[in-house]
N, C-alpha and C positions, 0 to 999 in steps of 0.2 A: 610683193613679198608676203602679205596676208594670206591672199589665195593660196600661193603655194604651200605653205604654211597646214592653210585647211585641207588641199589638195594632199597631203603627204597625209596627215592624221587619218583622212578618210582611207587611203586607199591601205593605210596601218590598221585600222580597226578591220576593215573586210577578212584583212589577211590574216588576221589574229583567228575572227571568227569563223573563217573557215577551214582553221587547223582548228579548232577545237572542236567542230565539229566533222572533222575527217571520219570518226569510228559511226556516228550516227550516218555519214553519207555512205560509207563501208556497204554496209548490211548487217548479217550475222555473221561471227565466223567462228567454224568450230579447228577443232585440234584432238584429234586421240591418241593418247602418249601410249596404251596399252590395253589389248594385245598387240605384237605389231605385225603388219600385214606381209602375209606369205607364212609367217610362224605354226609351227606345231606344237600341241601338248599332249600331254597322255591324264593330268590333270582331268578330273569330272567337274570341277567346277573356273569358270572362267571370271574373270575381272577386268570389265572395261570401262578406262579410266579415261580423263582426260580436258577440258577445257571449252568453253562457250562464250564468249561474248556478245555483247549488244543484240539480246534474245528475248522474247516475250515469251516464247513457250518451245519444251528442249523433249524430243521424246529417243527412243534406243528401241527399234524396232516396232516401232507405231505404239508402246506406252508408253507413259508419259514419266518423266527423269526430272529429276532436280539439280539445281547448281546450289552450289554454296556462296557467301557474298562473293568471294573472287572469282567466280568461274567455273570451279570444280566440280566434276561430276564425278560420280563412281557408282557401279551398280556388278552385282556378281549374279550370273549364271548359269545354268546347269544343262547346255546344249548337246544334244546326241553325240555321239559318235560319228565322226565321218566330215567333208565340208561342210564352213558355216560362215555366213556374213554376218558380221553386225551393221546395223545403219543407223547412225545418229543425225536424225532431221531440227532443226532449227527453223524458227520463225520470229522476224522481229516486230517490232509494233507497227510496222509501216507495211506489213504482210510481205516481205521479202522473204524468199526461204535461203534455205542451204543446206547439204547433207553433207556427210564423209562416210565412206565408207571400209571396213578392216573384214580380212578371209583371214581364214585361219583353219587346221587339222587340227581335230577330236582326235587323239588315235588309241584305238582300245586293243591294247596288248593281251592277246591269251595264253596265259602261262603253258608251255610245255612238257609233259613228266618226261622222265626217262625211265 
């Protein structure tokens, strides 16, 4: 009765520990809530927003981004005219990477006279 006793505890503790550490065995993982992909704007200036977890270092086109405590990123920029990708890379302390990646149309309207 003991053993099992200890038997059950033990194999209770493993499995506790390793749901709590589910997000560390994860990796990184990002999320980009905005722009969304395939979208167009006519907009000059663009805002991509979005989400990071269990990350040691977050960059958006190879410079380097910031999250806020929960996650949150956001950065605005001012991308040509025409197709454009964003790419938000991620790395966690364990040197795991991750990216995602958003396209999107610039589209520059030329007014017409009549």
């Amino acid at each position: 009765m003991n053993r099992a006793l200890i038997a059950v505890a033990i194999v209770l503790l493993l499995g506790y520990g390793l749901f709590e550490a589910r997000k560390l065995i994860a990796g990184p993982e990002i999320t980009i809530t905005s722009p969304k992909d395939g979208s167009a704007t006519s907009s000059p200036l663009v805002t991509i927003e979005g989400t990071a977890q269990n990350i040691s270092f977050l960059t958006i086109n190879d410079a380097p981004a910031y999250t806020d405590a929960a996650g949150h990123f956001t950065l605005t920029l001012s991308p040509p005219a025409g197709y454009t990708i964003f790419t938000v890379a991620a790395v966690d302390r364990f040197g795991r990477r991750a990216s995602k990646s958003v396209a999107f149309t610039i589209v520059d309207y030329c007014p017409v006279n009549s």
